[in-house]
C-alpha positions, 0 to 999 in steps of 0.5 A: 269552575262555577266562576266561568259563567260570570264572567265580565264578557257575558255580563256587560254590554262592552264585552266581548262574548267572542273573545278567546282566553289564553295562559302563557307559561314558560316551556322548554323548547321539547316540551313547546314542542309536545304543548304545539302537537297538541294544539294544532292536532298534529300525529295522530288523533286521539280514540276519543275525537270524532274524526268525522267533525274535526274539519269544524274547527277553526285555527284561532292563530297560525302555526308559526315556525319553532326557528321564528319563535326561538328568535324572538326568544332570543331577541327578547333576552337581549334586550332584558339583558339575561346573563345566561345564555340559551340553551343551545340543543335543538332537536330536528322535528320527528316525521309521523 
């Protein structure tokens, strides 16, 4: 990863150090569901974390609920005209 630190933010004056990257990649909705306990830290916390500094971190967007998320999948669907439908299986959260 010796390209990280080249970077067009780090090297002009018009970019945005600040600025967050992200990779978007389909998932199916139980492993969504895995990808946002994770990202959001929800369940219990690893050995490995230091429990004491977790209040320094800052959410970088909302949690958004999977109902809202499955809706706009399906609105998106629709308007690209998908011949198969989604998959109708929706499993109830598991309470930690």
């Amino acid at each position: 990863m010796k390209d990280v630190l080249d970077t067009p933010a780090l090297n002009s004056k018009d970019g945005n150090p600040r600025a967050v990257s992200i990779r978007i990649e389909p998932r199916t909705m139980s492993k969504a569901k895995g990808t946002r306990r994770h990202d959001f830290r929800i369940g219990k916390l690893p050995k490995y974390v230091k429990a004491d500094r977790v209040q320094l971190n800052r959410e970088l967007m909302p949690l958004r609920p999977l109902g809202q998320i499955r809706k706009e999948n399906a609105e998106l669907r629709m308007k690209a005209s998908r011949q198969r439908a989604m998959k109708q299986k929706i499993v109830p959260p598991r309470v930690v």
